[in-house]
C-alpha positions, 0 to 999 in steps of 0.5 A: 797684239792682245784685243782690246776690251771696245774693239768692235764696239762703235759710238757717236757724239754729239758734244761741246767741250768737255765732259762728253769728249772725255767720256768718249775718250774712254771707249776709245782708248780701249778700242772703239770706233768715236766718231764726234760730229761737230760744225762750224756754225756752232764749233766746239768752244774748246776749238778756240780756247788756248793754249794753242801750239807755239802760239798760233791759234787756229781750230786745229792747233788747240792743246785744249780741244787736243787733249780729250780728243784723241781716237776719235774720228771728226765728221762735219756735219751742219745739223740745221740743213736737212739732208744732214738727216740722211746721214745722221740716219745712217750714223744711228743704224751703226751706231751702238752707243750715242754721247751728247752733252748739250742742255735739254732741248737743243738736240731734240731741235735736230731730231736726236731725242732718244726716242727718234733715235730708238726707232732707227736703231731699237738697240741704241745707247744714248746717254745725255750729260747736261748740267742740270739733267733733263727734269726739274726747275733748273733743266734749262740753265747752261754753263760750264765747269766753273759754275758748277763748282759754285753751285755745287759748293766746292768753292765755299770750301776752297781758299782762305778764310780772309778771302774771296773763294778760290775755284779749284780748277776753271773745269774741275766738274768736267773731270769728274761726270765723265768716270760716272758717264762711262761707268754708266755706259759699260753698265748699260752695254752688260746690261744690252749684251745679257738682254738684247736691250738698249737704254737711255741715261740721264746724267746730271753733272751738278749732282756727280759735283755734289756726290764729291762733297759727301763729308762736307754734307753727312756734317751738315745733316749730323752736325748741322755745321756748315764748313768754310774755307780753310786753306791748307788746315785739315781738321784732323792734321797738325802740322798740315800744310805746304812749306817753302824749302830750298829753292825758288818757289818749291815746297814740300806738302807734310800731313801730321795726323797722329802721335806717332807720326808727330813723334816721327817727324820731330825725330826727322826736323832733330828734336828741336827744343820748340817741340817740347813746348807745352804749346805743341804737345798734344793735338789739340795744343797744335791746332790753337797754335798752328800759326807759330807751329808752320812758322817754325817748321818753315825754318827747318824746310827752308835748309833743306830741298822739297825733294829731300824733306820729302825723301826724310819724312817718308822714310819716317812714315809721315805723309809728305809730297813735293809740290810739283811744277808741271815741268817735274811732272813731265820731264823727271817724275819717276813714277810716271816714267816707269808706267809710261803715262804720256804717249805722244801721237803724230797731229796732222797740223802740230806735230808729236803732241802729247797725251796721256793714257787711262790711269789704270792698266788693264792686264788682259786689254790694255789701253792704246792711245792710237790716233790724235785728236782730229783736224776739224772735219779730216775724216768727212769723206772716210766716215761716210764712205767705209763706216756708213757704207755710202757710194762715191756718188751719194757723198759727192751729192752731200757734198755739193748741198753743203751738208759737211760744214 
């Protein structure tokens, strides 16, 4: 088997919900070793968020915590008790790369600063992704993913004109810090292998929001034109939008930004006598009758499957896309099947559970998917006595003082 570009490499994390488990899962689908801490004075919110697996909820069975949790190891560890010391001393001496994700203040209220933590371990790698960063008037303010979507104006631009703003996901945000945490990090272990160093990272999740609305913001400061909520138009596009064709409830998305791809697709729908109407000649006469123009699409895309609108109008070079059901996603997409995209694991508690694998392939250290995302606390015990090297005593007596909890 060909090495992996993290083995070897060894990380710890302090995190709630998303953003720093996702962030970690990246390291560890390349071969770190992830060792999450977690407790149940304070459990990790996605611990008991459904869907939980054939409805049974419990810590354990959460497809939600599953899903960015996998390679990691699960050390419970009540972080208020202070022999706990003694074991986060330990994980920082192994540690070479430290995750949380808590607002400013909370892990400094357990000694995990930055600079406690450099002393144990000089080298250290500590990366901290609240929401705000750790400056400014707003540092304090907590929250999750779909109050930064407000903050950040995603959904000022997301849903229809006539309505109240539509989130684009309830956790969009916390799909987003993550690739600039790991980057971030990859960054920070080049830049300790060439020096000796290590570092401290301060990532702000509202600003990596913020930086995905670039357009939005360069017209604003040019412009000084603030956008609004459009539903399906596009600026540039006409015809644009998702249409209902054969079926129940199944649509095909088509984009039309040019001419010629205008040419094309009325070559595709056979030419109608409507696309010669003066009202739908040009671009600009497409976009002030828009309305009309998607109601005479939809004729011809009912008549026909999402599936085949999409086939005809790809042929002729004009953008189109079903708009699929997750069942299409996982059962019967082609693409993903080919690249292998879902892996399933063995979870001690649901069984096969599926995940995904990182969406780019590296040909020289690809990715392996190696463990579910762990029971609360199942590796107490393993952690502590083959990773931090304790005896069989030391753990017993950590034991008893409840520190594992």
């Amino acid at each position: 088997m060909k090495k992996q570009v993290f083995e070897g490499l060894k990380a710890v994390g302090f995190m709630q919900a998303g953003v720093g488990p996702f962030t970690l899962r990246v390291l560890g689908n390349h071969g770190a070793t992830v060792v999450r801490v977690e407790s149940m004075k304070h459990i990790d919110n996605l611990r008991v968020t459904a869907p939980y697996r054939d409805n049974i909820p419990g810590i354990n069975r959460s497809g939600y915590f599953s899903f960015p949790n996998n390679d990691k190891y699960s050390l419970a560890l009540d972080l208020t008790n202070p022999r706990s010391a003694e074991v986060v001393k330990k994980l920082i001496t192994w540690a070479d790369v430290v995750v949380e994700n808590f607002s400013p203040g909370a892990v400094a209220k357990w000694g995990l600063t930055y600079e406690n933590l450099k002393e144990i371990n000089p080298s250290i790698i500590m990366i901290s992704m609240s929401l705000m960063g750790q400056t400014g008037p707003h540092r304090l303010m907590a929250g999750y993913g779909p109050l930064l979507q407000g903050l950040s104006g995603f959904v000022h631009l997301t849903g229809w004109p006539d309505r109240t703003p539509a989130l684009v996901d309830r956790s969009y945000p916390d799909m987003i810090s993550p690739r600039f945490g790991a980057i971030a990090l990859i960054a920070a272990l080049d830049y300790r292998r060439r020096t000796g160093k290590g570092q401290y990272i301060d990532l702000a999740q509202y600003e990596d929001a913020v930086h995905f609305l670039a357009p939005t913001i360069l017209d604003y400061r040019v412009n000084r034109r603030i956008q609004g909520r459009a539903g399906n138009k596009d600026p540039n596009a006409a015809p644009h939008g998702a249409y209902r064709c054969k079926g129940d409830d199944r649509w095909c998305v088509i984009a039309v930004f040019t001419d010629s791809e205008w040419e094309s697709f009325c070559k595709v729908i056979g030419n109608p006598k409507w696309t010669k109407d003066p009202k739908f000649s040009t671009f600009l006469a497409r976009k002030q009758n828009e309305g009309r123009l998607n109601e005479l699409i939809e004729k011809w895309t009912v008549q026909h499957t999402a599936e085949k609108v999409m086939t005809l109008m790809q042929k002729a070079s004009v953008k189109a896309g079903v708009v699929q059901t997750i069942d299409d996603v996982m059962e019967r997409d082609p693409q993903l099947k080919h690249r292998k995209y879902f892996w399933k694991l063995k979870h001690p508690e649901m069984g096969k559970t599926i995940y995904t694998r990182p969406n780019y392939l590296l040909s020289k250290t690809p990715s392996k998917l190696r463990m579910a995302a762990p029971c609360f606390g199942e590796h107490n015990e393993y952690v502590c006595r083959e990773f931090l090297g304790m005896s069989e005593a030391e753990y017993d007596a950590l034991v008893v003082e409840n520190v594992f909890t």
